[in-house]
BAZA-559818 format. One record per atom (N, C-alpha, C, O): y, z, x. Coordinates in steps of 0.1 Angstrom, whole numbers, plus 5000, padded with zeros to 4 digits. Atoms other than C-alpha are relative to their C-alpha. Example, Ala and Ser with C-alpha at 12.3 -4.5 7.8 and 13.67 -1.06 7.14 Angstrom:
BEGIN
498850005009;495550785123;501250005009;501250075019;498950004991;498950715137;501150084992;502250094997;
//
This chain:
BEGIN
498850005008;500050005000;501250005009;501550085017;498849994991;503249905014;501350154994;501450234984;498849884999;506450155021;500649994983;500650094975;498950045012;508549984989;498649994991;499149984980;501249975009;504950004969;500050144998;499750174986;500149865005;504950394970;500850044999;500850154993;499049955006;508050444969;500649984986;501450064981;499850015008;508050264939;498850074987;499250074975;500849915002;505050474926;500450104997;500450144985;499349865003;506650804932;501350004991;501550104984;498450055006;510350654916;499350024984;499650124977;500549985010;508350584886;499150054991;498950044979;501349955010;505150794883;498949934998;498149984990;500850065001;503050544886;498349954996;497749875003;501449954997;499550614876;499749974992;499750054983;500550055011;498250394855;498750054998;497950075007;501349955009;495450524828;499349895002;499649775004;500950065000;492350444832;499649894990;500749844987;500350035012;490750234802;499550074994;499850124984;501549865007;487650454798;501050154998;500450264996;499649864998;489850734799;501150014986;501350124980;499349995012;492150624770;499649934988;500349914979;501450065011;489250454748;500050174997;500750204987;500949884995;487750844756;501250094991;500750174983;498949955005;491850974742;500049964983;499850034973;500450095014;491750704713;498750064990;498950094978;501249955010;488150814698;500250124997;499950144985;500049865003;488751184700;501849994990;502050064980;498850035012;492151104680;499549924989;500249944979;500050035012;490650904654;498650124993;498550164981;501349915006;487351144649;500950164994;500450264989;499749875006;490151404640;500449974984;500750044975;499350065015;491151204610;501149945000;501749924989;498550055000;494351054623;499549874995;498349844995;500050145005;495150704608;501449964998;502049954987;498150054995;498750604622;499849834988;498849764986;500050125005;500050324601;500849885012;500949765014;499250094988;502150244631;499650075013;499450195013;500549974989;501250264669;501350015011;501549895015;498850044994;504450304691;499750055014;499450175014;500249954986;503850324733;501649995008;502349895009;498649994991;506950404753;500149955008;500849855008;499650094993;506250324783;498149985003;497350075005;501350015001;502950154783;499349925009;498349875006;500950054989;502050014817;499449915000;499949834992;500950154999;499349734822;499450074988;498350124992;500750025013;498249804785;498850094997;498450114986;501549905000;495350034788;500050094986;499050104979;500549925014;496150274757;500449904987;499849924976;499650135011;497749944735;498549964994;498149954983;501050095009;494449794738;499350114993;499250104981;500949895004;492350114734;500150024986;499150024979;499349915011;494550254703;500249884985;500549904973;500250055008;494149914686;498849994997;498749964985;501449945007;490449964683;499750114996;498850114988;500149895003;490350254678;500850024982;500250084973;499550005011;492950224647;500149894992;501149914985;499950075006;492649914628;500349994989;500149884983;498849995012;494750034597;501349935005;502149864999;498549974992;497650024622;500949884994;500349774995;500250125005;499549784607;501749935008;502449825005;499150004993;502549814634;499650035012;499050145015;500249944985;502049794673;501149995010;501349875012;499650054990;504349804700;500450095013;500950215012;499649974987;505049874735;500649985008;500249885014;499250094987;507549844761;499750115013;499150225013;500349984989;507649884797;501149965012;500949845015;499150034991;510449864826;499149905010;500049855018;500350034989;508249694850;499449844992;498349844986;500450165002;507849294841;498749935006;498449815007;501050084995;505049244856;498950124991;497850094985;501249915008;503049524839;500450004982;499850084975;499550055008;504849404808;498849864994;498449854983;500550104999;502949074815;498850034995;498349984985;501849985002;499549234819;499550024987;498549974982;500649945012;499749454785;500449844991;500049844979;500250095011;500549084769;498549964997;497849964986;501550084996;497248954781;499050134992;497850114989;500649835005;495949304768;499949984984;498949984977;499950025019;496949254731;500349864994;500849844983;500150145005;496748864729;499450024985;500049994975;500750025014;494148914701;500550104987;500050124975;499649945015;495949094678;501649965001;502449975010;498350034998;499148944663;501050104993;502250094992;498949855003;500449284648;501350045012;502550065012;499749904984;500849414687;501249915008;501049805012;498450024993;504449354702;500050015015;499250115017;499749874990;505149454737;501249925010;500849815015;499250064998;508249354752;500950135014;500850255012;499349954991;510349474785;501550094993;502350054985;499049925008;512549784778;500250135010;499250205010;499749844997;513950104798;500150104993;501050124985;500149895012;512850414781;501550055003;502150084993;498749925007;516350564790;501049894996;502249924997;498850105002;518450244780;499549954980;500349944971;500050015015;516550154745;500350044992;499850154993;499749955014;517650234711;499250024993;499149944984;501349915006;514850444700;499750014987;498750004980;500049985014;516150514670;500249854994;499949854982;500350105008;516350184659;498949965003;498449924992;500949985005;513550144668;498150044993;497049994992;501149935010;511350374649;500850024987;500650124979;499949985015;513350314619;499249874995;499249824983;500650125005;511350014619;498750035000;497949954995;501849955003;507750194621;499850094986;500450194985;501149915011;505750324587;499450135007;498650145017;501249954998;504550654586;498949994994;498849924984;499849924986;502250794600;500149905014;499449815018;500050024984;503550754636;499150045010;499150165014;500849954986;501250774665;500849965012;500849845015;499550044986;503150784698;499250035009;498650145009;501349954990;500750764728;500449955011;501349875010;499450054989;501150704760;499650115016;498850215017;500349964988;501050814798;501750025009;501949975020;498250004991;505150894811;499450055010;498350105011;500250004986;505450924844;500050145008;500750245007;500249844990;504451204869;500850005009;500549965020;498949994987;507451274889;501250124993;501550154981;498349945005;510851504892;500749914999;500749794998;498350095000;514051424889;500850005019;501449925026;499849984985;514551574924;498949895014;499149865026;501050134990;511751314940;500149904997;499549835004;499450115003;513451034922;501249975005;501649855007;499449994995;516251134936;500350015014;501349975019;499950054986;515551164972;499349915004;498849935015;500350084996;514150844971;501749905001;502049825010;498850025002;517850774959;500149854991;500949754991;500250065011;516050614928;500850014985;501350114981;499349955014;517550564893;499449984988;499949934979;500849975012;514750624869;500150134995;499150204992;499649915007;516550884855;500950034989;502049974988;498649995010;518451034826;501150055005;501350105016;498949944995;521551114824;500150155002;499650234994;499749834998;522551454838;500450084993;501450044988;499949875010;522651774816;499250085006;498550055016;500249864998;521852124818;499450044989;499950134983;499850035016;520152044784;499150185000;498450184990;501049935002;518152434789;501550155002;501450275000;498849874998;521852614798;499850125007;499950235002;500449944998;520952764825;501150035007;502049945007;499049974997;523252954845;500150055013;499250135015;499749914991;524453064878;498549955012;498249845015;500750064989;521453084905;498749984994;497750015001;501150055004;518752994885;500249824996;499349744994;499750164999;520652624882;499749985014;499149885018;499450084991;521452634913;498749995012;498849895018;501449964995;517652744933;498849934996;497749945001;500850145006;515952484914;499350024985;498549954980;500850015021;514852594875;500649894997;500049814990;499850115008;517052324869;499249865004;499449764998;501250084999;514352104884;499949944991;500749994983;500950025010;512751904859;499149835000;499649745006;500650094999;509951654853;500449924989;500749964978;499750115006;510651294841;499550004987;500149964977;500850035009;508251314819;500450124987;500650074976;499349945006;509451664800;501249944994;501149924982;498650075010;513151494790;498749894991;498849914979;500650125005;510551194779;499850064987;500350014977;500649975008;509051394758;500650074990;500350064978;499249945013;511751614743;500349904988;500349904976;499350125010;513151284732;499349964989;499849964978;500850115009;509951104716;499550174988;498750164978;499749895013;510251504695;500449964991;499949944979;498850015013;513551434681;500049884994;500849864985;499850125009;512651094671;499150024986;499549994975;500849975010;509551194650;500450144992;499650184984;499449925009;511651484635;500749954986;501649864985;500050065014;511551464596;499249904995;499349864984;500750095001;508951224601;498650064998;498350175002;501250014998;505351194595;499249965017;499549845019;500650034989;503551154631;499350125009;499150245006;501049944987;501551234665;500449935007;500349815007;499850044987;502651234696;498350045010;497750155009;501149994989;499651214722;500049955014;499849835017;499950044989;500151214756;499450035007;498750135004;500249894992;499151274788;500950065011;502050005014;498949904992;500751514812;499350095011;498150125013;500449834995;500851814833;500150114990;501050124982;500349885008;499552124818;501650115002;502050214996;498949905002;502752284826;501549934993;502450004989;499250045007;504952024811;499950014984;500850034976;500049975015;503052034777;500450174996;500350214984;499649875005;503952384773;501550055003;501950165000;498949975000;507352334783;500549944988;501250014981;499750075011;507952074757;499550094988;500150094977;500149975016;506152264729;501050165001;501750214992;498849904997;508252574743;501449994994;501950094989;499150075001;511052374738;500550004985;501450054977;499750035013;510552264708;499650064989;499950024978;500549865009;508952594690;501550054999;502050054987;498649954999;512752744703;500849914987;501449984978;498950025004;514452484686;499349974979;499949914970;500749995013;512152524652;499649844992;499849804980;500550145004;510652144653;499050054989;498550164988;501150035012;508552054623;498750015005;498349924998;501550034989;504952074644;499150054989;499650154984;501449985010;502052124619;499350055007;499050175004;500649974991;500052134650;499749975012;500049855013;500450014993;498852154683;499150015010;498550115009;501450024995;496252074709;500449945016;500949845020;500450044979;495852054749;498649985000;497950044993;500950024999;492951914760;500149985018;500949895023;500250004987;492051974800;499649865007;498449855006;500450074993;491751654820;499850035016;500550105023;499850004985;490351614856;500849915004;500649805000;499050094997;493351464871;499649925013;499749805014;500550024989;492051424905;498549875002;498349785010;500950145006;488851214888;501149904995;501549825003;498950145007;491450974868;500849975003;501349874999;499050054992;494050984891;500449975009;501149885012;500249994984;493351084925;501350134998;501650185010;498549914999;496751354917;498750114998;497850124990;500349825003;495851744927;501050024991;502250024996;499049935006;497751854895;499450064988;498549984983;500749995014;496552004863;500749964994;501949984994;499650085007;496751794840;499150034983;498350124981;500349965010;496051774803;500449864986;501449794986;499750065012;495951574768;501050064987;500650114976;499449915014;499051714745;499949904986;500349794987;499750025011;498851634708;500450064992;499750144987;499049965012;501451724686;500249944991;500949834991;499650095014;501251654648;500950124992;500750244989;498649945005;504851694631;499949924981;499649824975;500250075018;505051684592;501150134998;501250255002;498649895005;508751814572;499450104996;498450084990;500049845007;508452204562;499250055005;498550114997;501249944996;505952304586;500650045015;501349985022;498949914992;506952584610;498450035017;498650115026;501749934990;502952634636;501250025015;501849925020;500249974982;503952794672;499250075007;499450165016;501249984990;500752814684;499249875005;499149774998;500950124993;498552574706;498650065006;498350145015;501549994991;494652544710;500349935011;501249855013;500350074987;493552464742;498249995005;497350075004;501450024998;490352324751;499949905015;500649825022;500050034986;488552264781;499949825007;500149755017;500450154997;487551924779;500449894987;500549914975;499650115011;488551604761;498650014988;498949984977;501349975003;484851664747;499750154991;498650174986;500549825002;484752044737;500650004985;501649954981;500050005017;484652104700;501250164995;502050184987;499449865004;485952474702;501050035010;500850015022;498749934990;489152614718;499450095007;498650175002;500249854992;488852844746;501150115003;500950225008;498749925006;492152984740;501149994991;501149904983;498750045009;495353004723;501750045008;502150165007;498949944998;498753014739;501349964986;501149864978;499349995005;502053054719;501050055001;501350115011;498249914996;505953184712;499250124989;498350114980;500249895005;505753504702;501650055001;502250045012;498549954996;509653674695;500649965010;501150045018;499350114988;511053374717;499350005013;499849935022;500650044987;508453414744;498549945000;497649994994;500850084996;506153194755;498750115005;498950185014;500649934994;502753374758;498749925005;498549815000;500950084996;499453264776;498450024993;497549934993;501249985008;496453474755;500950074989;501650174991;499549945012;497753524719;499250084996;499750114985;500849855006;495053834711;500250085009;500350195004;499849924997;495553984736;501450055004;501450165008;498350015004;499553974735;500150114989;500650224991;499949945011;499154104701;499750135003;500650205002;501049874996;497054404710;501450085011;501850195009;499549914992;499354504738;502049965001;502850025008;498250005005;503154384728;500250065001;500750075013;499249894995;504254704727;500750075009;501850135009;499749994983;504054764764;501249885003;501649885014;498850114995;507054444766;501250084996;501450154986;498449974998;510554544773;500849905003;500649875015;499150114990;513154264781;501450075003;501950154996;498949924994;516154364800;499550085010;500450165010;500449914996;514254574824;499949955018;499649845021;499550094984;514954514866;499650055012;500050025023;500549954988;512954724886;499249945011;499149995022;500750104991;510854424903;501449925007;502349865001;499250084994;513154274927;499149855009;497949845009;500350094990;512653944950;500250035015;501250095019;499950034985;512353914985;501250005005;502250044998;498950034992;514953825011;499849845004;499049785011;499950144996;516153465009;500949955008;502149975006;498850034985;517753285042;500149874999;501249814999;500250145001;516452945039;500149985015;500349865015;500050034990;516552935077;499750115012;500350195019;501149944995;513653065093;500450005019;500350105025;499950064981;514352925134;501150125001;500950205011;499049884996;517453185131;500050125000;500350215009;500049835008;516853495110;498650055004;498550175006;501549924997;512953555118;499549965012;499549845017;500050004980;511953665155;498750034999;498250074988;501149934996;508853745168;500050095016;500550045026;500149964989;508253965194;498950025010;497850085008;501150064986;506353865229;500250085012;501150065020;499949934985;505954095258;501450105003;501950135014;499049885002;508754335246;501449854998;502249865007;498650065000;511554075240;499849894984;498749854979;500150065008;512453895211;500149845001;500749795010;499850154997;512153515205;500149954980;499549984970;499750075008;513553305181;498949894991;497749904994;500650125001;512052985162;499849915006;498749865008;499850064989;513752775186;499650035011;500249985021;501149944984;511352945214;501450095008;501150155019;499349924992;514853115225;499850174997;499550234986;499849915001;515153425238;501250114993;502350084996;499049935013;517253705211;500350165007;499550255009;499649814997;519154035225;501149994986;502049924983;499349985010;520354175193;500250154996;499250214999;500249825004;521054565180;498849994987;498749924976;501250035010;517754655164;500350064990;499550074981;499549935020;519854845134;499749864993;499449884982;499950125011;519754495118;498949915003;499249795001;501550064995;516054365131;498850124987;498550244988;501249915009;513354495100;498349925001;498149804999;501650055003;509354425100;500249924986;500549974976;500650105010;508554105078;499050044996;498350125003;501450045005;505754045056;500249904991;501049924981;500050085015;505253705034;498750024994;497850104997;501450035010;502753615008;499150035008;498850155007;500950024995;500253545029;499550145002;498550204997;500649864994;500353895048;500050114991;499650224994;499949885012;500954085015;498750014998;498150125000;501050055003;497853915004;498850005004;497850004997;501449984994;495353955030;500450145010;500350145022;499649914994;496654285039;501150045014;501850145017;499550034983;498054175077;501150135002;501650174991;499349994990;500154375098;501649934998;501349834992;499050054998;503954265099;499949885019;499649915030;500250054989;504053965122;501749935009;501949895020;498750044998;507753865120;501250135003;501050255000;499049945006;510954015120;501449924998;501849825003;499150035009;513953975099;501350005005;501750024993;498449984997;517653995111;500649954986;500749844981;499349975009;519554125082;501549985000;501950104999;499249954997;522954075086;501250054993;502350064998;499349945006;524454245056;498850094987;497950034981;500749925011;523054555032;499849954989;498649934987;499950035013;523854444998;500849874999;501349845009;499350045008;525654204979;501249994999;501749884995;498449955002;529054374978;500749995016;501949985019;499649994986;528954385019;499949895000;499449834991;499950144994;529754075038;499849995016;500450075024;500350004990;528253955067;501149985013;500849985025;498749984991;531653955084;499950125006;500150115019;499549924995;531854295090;498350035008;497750135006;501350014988;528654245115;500649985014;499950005024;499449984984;531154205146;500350115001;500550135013;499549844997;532254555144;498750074998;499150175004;500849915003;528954745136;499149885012;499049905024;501450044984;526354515159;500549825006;500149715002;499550124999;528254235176;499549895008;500049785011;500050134991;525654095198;499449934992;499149824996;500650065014;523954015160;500949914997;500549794996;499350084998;527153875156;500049895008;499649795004;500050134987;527553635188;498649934998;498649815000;501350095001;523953535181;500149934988;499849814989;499850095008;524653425148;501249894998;501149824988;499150054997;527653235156;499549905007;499749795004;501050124990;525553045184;499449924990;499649804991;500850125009;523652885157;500950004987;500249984977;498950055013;526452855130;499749854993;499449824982;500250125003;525952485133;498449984989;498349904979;501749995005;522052535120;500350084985;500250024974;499449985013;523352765093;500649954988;500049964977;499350035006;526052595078;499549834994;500349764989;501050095006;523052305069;499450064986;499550014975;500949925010;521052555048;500649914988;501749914982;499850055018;520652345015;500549994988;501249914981;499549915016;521152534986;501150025000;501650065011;498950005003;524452534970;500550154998;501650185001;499749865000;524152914964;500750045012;501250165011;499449954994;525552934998;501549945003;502049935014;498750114999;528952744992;501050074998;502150024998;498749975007;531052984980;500050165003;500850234998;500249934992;529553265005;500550015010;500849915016;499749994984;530753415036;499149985010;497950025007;501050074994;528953265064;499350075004;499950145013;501550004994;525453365073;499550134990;498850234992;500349905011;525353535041;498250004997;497649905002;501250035005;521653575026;499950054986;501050064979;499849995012;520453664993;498450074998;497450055005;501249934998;517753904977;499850125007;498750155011;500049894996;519054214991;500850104999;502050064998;499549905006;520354554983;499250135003;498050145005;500749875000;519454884985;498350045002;497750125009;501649945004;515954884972;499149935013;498049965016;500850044995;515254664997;499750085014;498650065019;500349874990;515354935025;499350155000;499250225010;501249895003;513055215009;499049995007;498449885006;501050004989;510455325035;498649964988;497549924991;501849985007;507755315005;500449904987;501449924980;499750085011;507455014980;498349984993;497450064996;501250075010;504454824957;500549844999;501549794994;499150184997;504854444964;499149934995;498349974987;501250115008;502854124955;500549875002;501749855002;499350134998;503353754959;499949914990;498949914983;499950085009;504353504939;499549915000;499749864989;500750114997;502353234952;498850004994;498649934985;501449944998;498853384952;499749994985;500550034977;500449975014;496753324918;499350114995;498450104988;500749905005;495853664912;500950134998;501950105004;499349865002;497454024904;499750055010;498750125008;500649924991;496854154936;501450095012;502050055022;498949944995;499354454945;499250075014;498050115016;500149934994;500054604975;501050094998;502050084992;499349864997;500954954985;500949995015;500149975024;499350044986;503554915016;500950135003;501750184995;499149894993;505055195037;500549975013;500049885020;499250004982;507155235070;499249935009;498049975009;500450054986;506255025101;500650045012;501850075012;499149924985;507055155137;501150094996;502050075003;498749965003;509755385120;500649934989;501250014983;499050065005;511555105098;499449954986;498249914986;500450085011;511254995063;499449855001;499849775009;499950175001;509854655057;500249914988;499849944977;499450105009;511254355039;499349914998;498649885007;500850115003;509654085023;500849865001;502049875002;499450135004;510653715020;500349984984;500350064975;499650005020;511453574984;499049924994;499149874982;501450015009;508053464978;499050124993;498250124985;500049885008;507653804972;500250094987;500750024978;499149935009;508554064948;499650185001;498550225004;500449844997;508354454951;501050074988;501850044979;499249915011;509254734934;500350105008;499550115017;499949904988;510755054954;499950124993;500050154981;500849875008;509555394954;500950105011;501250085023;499249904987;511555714970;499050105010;499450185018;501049954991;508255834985;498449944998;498049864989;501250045007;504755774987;499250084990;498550014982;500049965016;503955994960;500449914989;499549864982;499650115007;505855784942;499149874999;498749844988;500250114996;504455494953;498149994996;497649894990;501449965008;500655634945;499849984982;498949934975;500250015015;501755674910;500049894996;499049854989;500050105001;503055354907;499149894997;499049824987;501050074999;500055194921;499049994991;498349904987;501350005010;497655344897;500449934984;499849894974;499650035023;499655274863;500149885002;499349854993;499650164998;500454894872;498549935004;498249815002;501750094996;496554824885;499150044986;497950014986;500749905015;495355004849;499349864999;499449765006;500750095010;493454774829;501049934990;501149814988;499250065008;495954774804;500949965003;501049884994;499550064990;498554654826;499849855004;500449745002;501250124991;496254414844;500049914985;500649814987;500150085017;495754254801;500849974995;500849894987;498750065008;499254244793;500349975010;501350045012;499250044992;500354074823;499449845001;500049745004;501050085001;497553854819;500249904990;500249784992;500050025016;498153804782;501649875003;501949784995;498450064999;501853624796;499649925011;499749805007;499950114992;501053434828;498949864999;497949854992;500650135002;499953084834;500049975014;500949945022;500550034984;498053044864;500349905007;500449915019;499850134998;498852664867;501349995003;501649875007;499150034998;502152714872;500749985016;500050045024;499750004988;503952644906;500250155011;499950185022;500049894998;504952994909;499550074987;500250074977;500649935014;502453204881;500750145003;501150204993;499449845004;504053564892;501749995005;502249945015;498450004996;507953604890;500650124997;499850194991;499649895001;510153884889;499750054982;499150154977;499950015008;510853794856;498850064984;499250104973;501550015005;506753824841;500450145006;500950214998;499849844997;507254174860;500550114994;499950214991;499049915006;509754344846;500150004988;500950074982;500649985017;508254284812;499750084997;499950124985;501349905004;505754574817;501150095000;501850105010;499249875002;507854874803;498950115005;497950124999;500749904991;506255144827;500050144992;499050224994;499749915003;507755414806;498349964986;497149984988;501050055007;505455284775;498549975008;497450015004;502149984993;502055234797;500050135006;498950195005;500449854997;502755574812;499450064987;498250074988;500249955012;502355724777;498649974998;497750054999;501150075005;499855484765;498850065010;497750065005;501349984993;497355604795;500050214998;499150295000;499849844997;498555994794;500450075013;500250195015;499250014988;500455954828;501550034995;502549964998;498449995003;503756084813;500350165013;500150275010;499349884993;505156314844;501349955003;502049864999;498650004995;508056374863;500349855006;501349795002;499950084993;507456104887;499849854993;500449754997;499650135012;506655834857;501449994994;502049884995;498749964999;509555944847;501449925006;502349845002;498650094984;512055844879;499649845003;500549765006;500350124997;509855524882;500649914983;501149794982;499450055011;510755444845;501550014998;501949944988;498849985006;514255544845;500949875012;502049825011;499550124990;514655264879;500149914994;501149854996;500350165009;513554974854;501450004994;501949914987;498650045015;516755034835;501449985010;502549935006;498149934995;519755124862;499949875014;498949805015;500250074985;520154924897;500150145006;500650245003;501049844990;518355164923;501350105003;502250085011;499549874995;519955494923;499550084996;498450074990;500549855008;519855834912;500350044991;499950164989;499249955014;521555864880;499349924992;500149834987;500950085007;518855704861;499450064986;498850004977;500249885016;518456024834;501249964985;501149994973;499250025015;521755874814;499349904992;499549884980;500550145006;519755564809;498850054988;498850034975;500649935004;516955744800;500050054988;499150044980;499549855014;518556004773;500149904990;499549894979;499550065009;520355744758;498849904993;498949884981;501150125003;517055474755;499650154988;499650164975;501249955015;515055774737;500750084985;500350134974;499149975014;517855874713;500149894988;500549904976;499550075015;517955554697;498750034989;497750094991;501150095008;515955424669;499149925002;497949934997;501350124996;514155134683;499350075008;498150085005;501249924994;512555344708;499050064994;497850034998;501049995006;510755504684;499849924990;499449974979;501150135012;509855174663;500850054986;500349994976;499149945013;512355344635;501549904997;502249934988;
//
């Protein structure tokens, strides 16, 4: 495959459906009873579900398909020669008039199809323009735009769209996708109270049909006026008769096992902020040293004389995860938030002059979060993050697997921001912690919410769900020291954490009243 061949691949997602694979889509959509009067493909590649979906449906008494690529335009002619219902004509899904044309399709609508597997961020550093126009259509704000939630796959906008066109309509959308897109879109569109009757994921091997490591999946969504469902079976195989779970929204949130959600809801709190993130630098060669035969060394293999008040033991994922040893260390060069790494020439200045040497390397760092910072600012740190005794875990890793973390040589240690911890003012503390958060019930409501398939499955956010104060109770762990660890989730780390407290158990909603 030539250079301008994969780049044109990644640009547009390229991964043309099998035949057998959308015959295999097609049959299990008509054996449920569907019977589209009209067939509409977006963007329908060399023909593969056109022809499939016209055997499969021979009511249909509307077909058509477009496709940006003229040559795969060409192929799906040759594809649906034999039937003169079947249309398929060259069209840019973001440039057509959608709505006109599906005011020309009969219900029921069947929309099917294969959109493309790509970001917007990997269309873009090819410095491609198979994209929509720019919005913030999810309103997000501050450093979650700016750190990349506002990410998004091509294929998600695709799909919000071919929503709002079948809104008020009779139809089914069936596509395929990534398993984490169909649950953004029906997320999406549960939030915004689409018409959905119902829904259905079906697990494909992506890596068989595609050669892509990605989980992947069959979404069908059937939309009919006055019908409110936000829940989705999920089944393992295009083949499998019975669901093997159910995810859904539950009081605006998205959950991953609806029985067992139900069962342990109560344990949810939102607003709650005791799980912090890591320490984020974005430039590893500067900020993280290792130390060789008593001296410090850089990324860049240089040697680092620096004041060790602002040098702390690392640990990432990895060494959370398989217990390790601290193998890095960190140069901090401001406490909190409110401090600025300016006043680092007066307290350790050869920290200073060293970061100054590599200014140039710095003032690269990516991310826009650092644009409007004092220079060699970082992010992901505060207080909590200097407590000799915490409870950490990574966000990479597909499993719940906490550690217990105390002092190294003397000094606290810090994590990266694949991380996340929680801080404890002793190891007592830190004991209790450990046992209420590894419980069972714990371990089932946290369960009950994540989605393993995701890029990152543990986030601060999934953390700080578990109201600690509520599972202390629930197990019979109500002391002093549940207590102090419960009254942290509500305050930023200090000691005055009893007003928070008093006032939470005076209201009403605390006790369910």
């Amino acid at each position: 495959m030539s250079t301008k061949q994969a780049s044109y691949k990644v640009e547009f997602g390229d991964f043309q459906t099998p035949p057998s694979l959308a015959r295999e889509v097609c049959s299990l959509l008509a054996h449920t009873d569907l019977s589209p009067s009209s067939v509409l493909e977006p963007t329908c590649g060399k023909g593969a579900f056109l022809d499939a979906a016209l055997q499969a449906f021979p009511g249909a008494t509307v077909v058509r398909g477009f496709d940006c690529n003229p040559d795969h335009v060409h192929v799906s002619l040759g594809a649906v020669a034999d039937h003169p219902d079947a249309r398929v004509e060259c069209g840019d899904f973001f440039k057509v008039n959608w709505d006109g044309v599906l005011s020309e399709l009969p219900d029921p609508i069947l929309v099917i199809g294969n959109p493309p597997w790509v970001t917007n961020a990997a269309v873009g550093s090819l410095g491609g323009a198979n994209l929509p126009q720019k919005a913030n259509i999810d309103g997000l704000r501050g450093i979650d735009a700016l750190t990349g939630r506002s990410n998004f796959d091509i294929s998600e906008w695709m799909l919000r769209e071919t929503m709002r066109w079948l809104e008020g309509r009779v139809g089914t959308m069936a596509v395929l996708c990534k398993t984490a897109v169909a649950r953004k879109v029906l997320s999406f569109s549960w939030a915004k109270r689409a018409q959905i009757e119902s829904a259905e994921v079906y697990r494909i091997n992506a890596i068989q049909e595609f050669g892509a490591s990605v989980d992947a999946c069959l979404l069908v969504v059937r939309l009919k006026p006055g019908s409110r469902s936000t829940e989705c079976d999920v089944y393992e195989t295009l083949r499998s008769t019975t669901p093997s779970s159910r995810f859904a929204m539950r009081e605006d949130r998205l959950v991953a096992d609806l029985d067992a959600y139900d069962r342990l809801s109560f344990l949810c709190c939102d607003g709650l902020i005791g799980w912090r993130s890591g320490v984020k630098h974005d430039c590893s060669r500067v900020f993280e040293l290792s130390r060789k035969q008593g001296t410090l060394i850089n990324g860049l293999g240089e040697h680092v004389s620096i004041e060790a008040d602002v040098v702390f033991p690392l640990l990432k994922s990895s060494d959370v995860v398989h217990g390790r040893e601290p193998r890095k260390l960190l140069l901090i060069p401001h406490r909190s938030m409110q401090e600025s790494p300016l006043d680092l020439e007066r307290r350790a200045p050869l920290a200073w002059k060293y970061l100054r040497s590599h200014s140039d390397i710095l003032s690269k760092r990516g991310s826009s979060i650092y644009e409007k910072r004092p220079p060699f600012s970082i992010f992901g740190v505060g207080p909590y993050s200097f407590t000799n005794w915490k409870v950490a875990i990574s966000g990479l890793y597909k499993e719940l697997r906490f550690s217990k973390i105390g002092p190294y040589a003397g000094r606290p240690i810090v994590f990266d921001d694949t991380c996340y911890l929680f801080p404890c003012d002793s190891e007592e503390e830190c004991d209790v912690l450990y046992e209420l958060i590894t419980s069972s019930a714990a371990t089932e409501f946290w369960l009950s919410l994540v989605f393993w398939d995701s890029k990152r499955p543990i986030t601060a956010k999934l953390l700080n769900l578990l109201d600690l104060d509520a599972l202390a109770k629930k197990l019979d762990r109500w002391t002093p020291i549940a207590r102090r660890l419960a009254e942290r989730q509500m305050i930023r780390y200090s000691d005055q954490g009893h007003q928070s407290m008093l006032f939470r158990e005076s209201s009403p909603k605390y006790h369910g009243t």
